[in-house]
C-alpha positions, 0 to 999 in steps of 0.5 A: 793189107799191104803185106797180103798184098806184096805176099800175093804178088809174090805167090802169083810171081813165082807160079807164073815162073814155074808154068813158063819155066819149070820145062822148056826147051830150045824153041822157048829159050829163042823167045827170050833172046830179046835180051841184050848181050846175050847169047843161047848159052847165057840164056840157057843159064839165065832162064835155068836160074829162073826155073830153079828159083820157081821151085823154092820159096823165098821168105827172105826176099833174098833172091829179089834181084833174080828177074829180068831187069838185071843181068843174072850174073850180078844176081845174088848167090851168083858168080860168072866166068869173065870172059864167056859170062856162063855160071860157075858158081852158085851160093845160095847158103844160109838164106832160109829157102824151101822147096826143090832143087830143081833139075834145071841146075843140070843146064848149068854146064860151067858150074865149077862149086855150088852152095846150097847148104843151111836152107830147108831144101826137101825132096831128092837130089836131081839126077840132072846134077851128073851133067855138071861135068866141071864139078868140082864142090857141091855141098848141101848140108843142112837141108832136109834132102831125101832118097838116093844119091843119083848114080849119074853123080859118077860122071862129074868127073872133075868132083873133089868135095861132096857135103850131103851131112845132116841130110835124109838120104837113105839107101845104098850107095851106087857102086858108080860113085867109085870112079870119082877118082879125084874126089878128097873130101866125101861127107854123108854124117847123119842120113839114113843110108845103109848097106856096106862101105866098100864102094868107097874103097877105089877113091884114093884120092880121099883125104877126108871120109865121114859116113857117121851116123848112118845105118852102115853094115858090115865089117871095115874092108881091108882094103881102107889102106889104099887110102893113103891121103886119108887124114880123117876117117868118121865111121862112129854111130853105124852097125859096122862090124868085126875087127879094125882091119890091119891095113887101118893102121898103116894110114899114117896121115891120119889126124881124126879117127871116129869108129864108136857107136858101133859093133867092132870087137877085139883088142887094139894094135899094141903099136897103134901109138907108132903106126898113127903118130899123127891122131889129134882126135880118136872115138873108140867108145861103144864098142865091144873092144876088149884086152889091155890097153897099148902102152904105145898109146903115150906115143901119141904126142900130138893126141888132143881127144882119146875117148875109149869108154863104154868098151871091156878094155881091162888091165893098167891105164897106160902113162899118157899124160907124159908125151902129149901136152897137148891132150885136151880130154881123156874119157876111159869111163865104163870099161873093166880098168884096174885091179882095185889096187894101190897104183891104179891112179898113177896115171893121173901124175903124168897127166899134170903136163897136160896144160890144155886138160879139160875133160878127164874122166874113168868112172866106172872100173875097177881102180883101187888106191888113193887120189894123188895129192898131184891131182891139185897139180892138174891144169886149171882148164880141167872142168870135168873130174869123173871118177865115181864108181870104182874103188878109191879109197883114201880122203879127198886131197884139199888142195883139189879146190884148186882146179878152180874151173872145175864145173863138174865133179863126180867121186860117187860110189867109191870108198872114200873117208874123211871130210869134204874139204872145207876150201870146196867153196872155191871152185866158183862155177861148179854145177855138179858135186857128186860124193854119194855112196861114199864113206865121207864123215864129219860136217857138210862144209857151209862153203858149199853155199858159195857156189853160186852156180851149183845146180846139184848136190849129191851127198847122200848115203854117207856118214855125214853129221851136224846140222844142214847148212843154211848157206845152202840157201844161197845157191840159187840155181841149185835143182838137186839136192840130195843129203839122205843116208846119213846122221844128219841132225837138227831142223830143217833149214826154212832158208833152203826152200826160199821164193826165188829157189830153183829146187825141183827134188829135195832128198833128206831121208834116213837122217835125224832131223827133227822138229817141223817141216818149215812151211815155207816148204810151199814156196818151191813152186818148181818142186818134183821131189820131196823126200824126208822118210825116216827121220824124226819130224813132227807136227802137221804137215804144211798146208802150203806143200798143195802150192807145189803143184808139180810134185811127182813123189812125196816121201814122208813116211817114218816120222811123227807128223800128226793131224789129217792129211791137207785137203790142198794136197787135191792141186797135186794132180802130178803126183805119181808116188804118196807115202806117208806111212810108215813102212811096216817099221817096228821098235824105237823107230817112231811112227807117223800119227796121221788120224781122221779120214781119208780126205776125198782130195785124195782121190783126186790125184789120178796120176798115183802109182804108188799109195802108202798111208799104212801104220797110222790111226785113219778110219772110215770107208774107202771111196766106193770109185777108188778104182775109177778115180785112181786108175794108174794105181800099182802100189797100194798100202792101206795096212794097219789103219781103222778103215772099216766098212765094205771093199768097193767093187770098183777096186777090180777097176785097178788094172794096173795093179801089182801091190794091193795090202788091205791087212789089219783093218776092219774091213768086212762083207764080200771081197769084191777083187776081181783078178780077171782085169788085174793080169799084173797083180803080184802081191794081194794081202787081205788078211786080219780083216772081217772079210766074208761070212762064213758062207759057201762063195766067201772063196769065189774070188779066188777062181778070177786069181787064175788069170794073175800070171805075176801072182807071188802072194796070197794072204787072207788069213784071220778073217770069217772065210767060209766055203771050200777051196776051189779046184781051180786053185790048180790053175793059180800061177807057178810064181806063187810063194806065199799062200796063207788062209789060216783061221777063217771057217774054210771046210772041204778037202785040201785040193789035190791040184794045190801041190801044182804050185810048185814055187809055194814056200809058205803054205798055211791052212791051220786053224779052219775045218779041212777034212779029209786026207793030206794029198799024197805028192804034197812032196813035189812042193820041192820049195816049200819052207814052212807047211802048217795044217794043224786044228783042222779035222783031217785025217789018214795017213801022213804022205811018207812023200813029205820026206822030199821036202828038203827045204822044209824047215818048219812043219806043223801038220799033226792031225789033231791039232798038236804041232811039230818042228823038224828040220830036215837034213844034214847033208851040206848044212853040216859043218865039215868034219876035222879028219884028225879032231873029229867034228862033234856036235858044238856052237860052232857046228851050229853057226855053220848051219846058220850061215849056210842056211842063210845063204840058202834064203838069198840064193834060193839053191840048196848046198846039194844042188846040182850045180854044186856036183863039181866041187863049188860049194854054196859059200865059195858061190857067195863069196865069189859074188862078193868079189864083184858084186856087179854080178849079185843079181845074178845069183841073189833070189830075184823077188828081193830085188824087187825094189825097183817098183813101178812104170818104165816110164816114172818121172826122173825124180820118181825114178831117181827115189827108185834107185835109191830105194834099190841101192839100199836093197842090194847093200843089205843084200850083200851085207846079208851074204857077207854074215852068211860067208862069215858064218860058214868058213871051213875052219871053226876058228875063223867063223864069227859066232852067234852073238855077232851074226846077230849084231850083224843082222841087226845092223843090216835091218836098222839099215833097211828099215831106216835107222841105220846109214847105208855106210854102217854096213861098210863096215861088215 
């Protein structure tokens, strides 16, 4: 109570201070002159105090000593002149106000400095601060100030340091603020102020000009050279533009240079080391520069921060290590650095005179060659070592373990071998350990387990053997770990998953790990990822996993568990990803056994996007509101089960579906999916199923399919459909590839409007009881591969237009039920004639095809495109995309990319198995491109023959089907 009251007191203090002072004039300033010592001027200054202090709320108490009883020159924050007692200073920093600057600070005519920064000052700055002609230091920083700058600023003649950072300022600045002529220090980091800069231009007095982190526009004026004094310059985090002006370079003073985050093109001055002897610190990241890198960048002796990542810059890294020993971080990551030759990192050894190193990193490039065994050699402050994705070959030097302050090391994606060292174990503050995607072989050394401060672990698609190391248990900060890709073997280590565990994703997939997931599996209460696909697990899965309640992805699929799914899965209301099938996988590669049905647990998981319960033995009915209950749902595999009974209505409730399979089930009556509310269904496979019963609207459900504007497959065959194919299939989207509804009891004429889906690949319609003719432009179906009418009853003429089918490669359409296989074309798909020899016919002309065929089914352009007109061939096309395959995408069919499956908006570890996944998906590709180069070469001599490009292959399909490494294909 005596807090409300003292609260209230205080309340009704301050308004009574803000009716009798907020505004007053002479008259009310003689009613106070009762005050001893006192003249008007003082008392203006006193009751301007007062006035101020009205407008701010004071949670501290700090500004008790403000009232009458005290002089207000002893008051706190408050300095006066001593011999004519004005107000010179004001200090109100650090003292957690709230409120307004009151425009009474514009009375204060002797204010020489104000300090009001690091409070919760809020609304616009006062024009009235243009009275304070003696100004010379106004900072405010740190508050939450909004609007303009007033444009009377400019009569505070005498101004020299103006701090508005970490402010709200918007708007453009007044051009009046350009007769400032004696101010040196202008600081306006992080507002919201926008237009151009050049206003700045006249102040040539600046020494110090911070304007980074605004919304600046327009290029750097020319005319920045005036500024001669000018010892640091923040422009970073702007929408500026163009070139660096010549005259830049001519502000020899300069210590700080801070461009980065913003739009600036072309190359750097080649004597920018020469022109700006004095940089300590430079920002160039973000930016469009481009061309080599100046050698004159080693004449920066005194250079402590070079940061020029995220930009094109190509060529040699210039020797700069030699001349600054005083560098202290050295970013180069994200640009084009390198010809991926031997060289590229003789760098690295001028940099061991740099005892003051501690950041160092060029990930991202193209750099070749080997790390030097003088990497152990660098300072011992090095704590972050970023070198992934490039092209480093070699093994890891042993004596790196040196750099005993490292806490970061990132090595992924390059093309290094051997073993990890095994004295790893020494960099004891390490967090993060990156050698993903490498080609590192041998034991994963248990010293790992001495790094007590490891947070992640990234060792997957390697070649890695042996057992999982138990010492793993011991980094108990470690979150990340991610051993999956490579031939790992033995159990599952029960000590990784202890109670005082830190792990939020677990990735062990593609390996050959056996026996049982330990139970104790439960015990990671913190758990978001669990990923143990494609190895050779067994046994039921752990009751115990429904104690990790913030699971998003569960991969289990691939491996031989048995038994239901665990009811405790229905505490697993985070899940976004479930798969427990097994992938669609064939051969030796061994299958989960899951059995029984589909607990209704699982039902309850309404946060899953992605469903695989395929390739098991469960049975019984779906859930007649799977729709309903599972509403996120946009992948779906039910596939190669036992489930029967009737499709529920409700699934036309899946609005966000993409992939929906229902295949090889016994799933019979009506298909009730409605694509009317599924606009982003892509994939629907309904086939070997009992679906319909041989009645006229079996094929109704087709007309909704018009509204699916993604729709690339469509399949029900082998089911009970009768009816006739509706005309509106006309209207299905042009993405469509893949249309198969072959054995059913489909009647009627082929739709003349079919031949509109000009994308289709695959037709099938044998084996029901068309009638009537072929339609006549069948032959504008320019990419179909495979046609198949035959046992129908249709008749006429064969369209002579099927001759347009170019990349027709199997077509079955004889009338009477007899089949044909014709392949179609030479031209390109022939192997080259030898003018001298002569080309006959010979298995090396037929492997020639074979690669150029293949190449054609990634690429999706045949070898007499018309792009090839100018003399490219499709194989010169694939093998230049080899050469950086940063640029596959661009060339590759885009529907065998699509293994980035779901929401923009995935969890990170849900997005972390994604890329993955993706990873995966682009090493086949490539590998695939490789076989068809290989194949297709213009001398028969250097062509692989048939027996190998099917190893080839078999290799790659190991691989994307689990049983395979990654780092197999690496050597293809």
């Amino acid at each position: 109570m005596a807090l409300i009251s003292s609260s209230l007191s205080l309340f009704f203090t301050l308004l009574l201070c803000a009716s009798n002072l907020a505004f007053f004039d002479a008259n009310s300033i003689q009613t106070f002159s009762r005050f001893p010592s006192s003249d008007n001027r003082t008392e203006t200054d006193r009751l301007s105090l007062l006035a101020l202090k009205s407008q701010l709320y004071d949670p501290l108490r700090t500004l008790a000593s403000w009232n009458s009883s005290l002089d207000h020159c002893i008051w706190r924050g408050v300095v006066c002149g001593r011999r004519h007692r004005r107000v010179t200073q004001l200090d109100l920093s650090s003292l957690s106000l709230v409120g307004k600057l009151s425009p009474s600070i514009g009375n204060l005519s002797f204010l020489h400095k104000v300090y009001l920064h690091n409070n919760t000052l809020r609304g616009q700055l006062p024009a009235e601060i243009g009275h304070l002609s003696r100004l010379r230091i106004f900072i405010a920083a740190y508050n939450s100030f909004t609007g303009q700058i007033p444009a009377n600023l400019s009569r505070c003649v005498n101004l020299v340091e103006f701090h508005m950072s970490y402010n709200q300022l918007e708007g453009i600045i007044p051009h009046q603020l350009g007769l400032l002529s004696k101010l040196q220090l202008l600081d306006l980091y992080d507002n919201r102020l926008t237009g151009d800069i050049s206003v700045f231009v006249n102040l040539t007095s600046l020494e110090g000009f911070i304007l980074s982190i605004n919304s600046f526009v327009g290029t750097i004026p020319d005319t920045i050279g005036r500024l001669q004094y000018l010892f640091y310059l923040g422009l970073a985090e702007n929408n500026l533009s163009g070139r660096i002006p010549p005259s830049l370079y001519n502000l020899s003073s300069l210590t700080d240079l801070e461009i980065g985050n913003n739009m600036l093109e072309g190359s750097l001055h080649q004597d920018i080391g020469l022109m700006l002897p004095r940089l300590q610190v430079a920002y160039f990241e973000f930016n469009s520069f481009s061309g080599l890198l100046p050698s004159s960048l080693s004449n920066l002796s005194e250079i402590q921060t070079l940061d020029l990542s995220h930009n094109p810059f190509s060529g040699e890294i210039p020797i700069i290590g030699e001349s600054s020993p005083g560098l202290s971080a050295l970013i180069l990551n994200s640009n084009n650095l390198g010809l991926s030759k031997s060289d590229d990192l003789n760098f690295l050894k001028s940099l061991v005179n740099c005892s003051k190193l501690k950041i160092l990193q060029f990930n991202d490039n193209n750099l070749g060659g080997e790390l030097p065994s003088s990497v152990s050699n660098l300072s011992t402050t090095l704590s972050s070592f970023v070198a992934g994705n490039n092209h480093i070959w070699g093994s890891i030097p042993s004596d790196l373990t040196k750099l005993i302050n490292l806490m970061s090391l990132y090595l992924e994606n390059n093309q290094l071998t051997g073993a990890i060292p095994d004295g790893i174990g020494s960099l004891k503050i390490v967090t993060v350990a990156n050698f993903q995607q490498n080609k590192l072989t041998g034991h994963i050394p248990p010293s790992f387990g001495n790094l007590s401060m490891l947070s992640a672990l990234y060792l997957d698609q390697n070649a890695f053997e042996g057992q999982i190391p138990s010492t793993l248990g011991n980094c108990k900060y470690l979150q990340y770990l991610y051993l999956g890709g490579n031939r790992l073997t033995g159990v599952v280590p029960a000590k990784l998953f202890t109670a005082d565990s830190s792990l939020l994703q677990v990735a062990l997939e593609e390996n050959q790990l056996k026996s049982v997931l330990p139970h104790e599996v439960g015990q990671l209460r913190n758990l978001v990822v669990l990923a143990v696909s494609s190895n050779e697990l067994s046994g039921e899965i752990p009751e115990s996993l429904g104690s990790c309640a913030g699971l998003t992805v569960l991969q289990m699929s691939n491996n031989s568990f048995e038994g239901s799914i665990p009811e405790s899965f229905s505490a697993l209301g985070s899940l976004e990803k479930l798969d427990l099938s097994d992938n669609n996988f064939s051969g030796p590669i061994p299958n989960n056994n899951l059995s029984g049905r589909i607990p209704p647990s699982l039902y309850n998981l309404s946060s899953l996007f992605y469903l695989g319960i395929n390739g098991n033995m469960l049975e019984g009915s779906l859930h007649q509101d799977i729709g309903l209950m599972l509403p996120r749902l946009q992948v779906a595999f039910f596939r190669s089960n036992s489930f029967s009974g009737l499709l529920p209505s409700s699934l036309s409730n899946l609005s966000e579906i993409q992939t929906l399979d229902l295949s090889n089930n016994h799933f019979s009556g009506e298909m009730p999916f409605n694509g009317k509310s599924s606009p982003g269904l892509s994939i629907l496979l309904l086939h070997s199923n009992n679906l319909g019963f041989g009645k006229s609207d079996d094929l109704n459900f087709l007309k909704s399919f018009v509204n699916c504007s993604k729709l690339k497959r469509l399949q029900f065959d082998y089911n009970n459909l009768g009816g006739e194919l509706p005309s509106s299939m006309s209207n299905l989207s042009t993405t469509l590839s893949y249309f198969t509804a072959r054995n059913n009891h489909i009647w009627g004429s082929i739709p003349s409007g079919l031949t509109k889906l000009v994308n289709l690949m695959f037709l099938y319609l044998e084996n029901n009881q068309l009638t009537g003719a072929i339609p006549d432009d069948i032959g504008s179906l320019k990419s179909v591969t495979t046609v198949n009418f035959e046992k129908n009853k249709l008749s006429g003429n064969i369209p002579p237009s099927f001759g347009n089918l170019s990349m027709l490669i199997t077509d079955m359409r004889d009338q009477t039920g007899s089949s044909s296989t014709v392949v179609k074309g030479t031209v390109g798909y022939a192997a080259p004639v030898n003018t001298v020899l002569g080309s006959p016919i010979s298995t090396e002309g037929d492997i020639y095809s074979f690669g150029i065929v293949l190449l054609e089914l990634m690429i999706r352009k045949r070898p007499t495109d018309a792009m090839f007109d100018d003399g490219l061939s499709l194989h010169e096309l694939a093998e230049m995309a080899l050469l950086d395959q940063d640029h596959l995408t661009d060339i590759v069919e885009a529907t065998l990319i699509e293994a980035k499956i779901g929401p923009t908006n995935l969890s990170y570890g849900a997005a972390r198995c994604v890329e993955v996944e993706y990873h995966k998906r682009m090493a086949c590709i490539a590998s695939i491109l490789h076989i068809g180069v290989a194949c297709s070469m213009k001398s028969p001599n250097d062509r692989i023959n048939m027996d190998e490009a099917v190893r080839r292959l078999k290799l790659v399909k190991d691989v994307q089907l689990g049983a395979g490494a990654v780092s197999d294909l690496q050597v293809l």
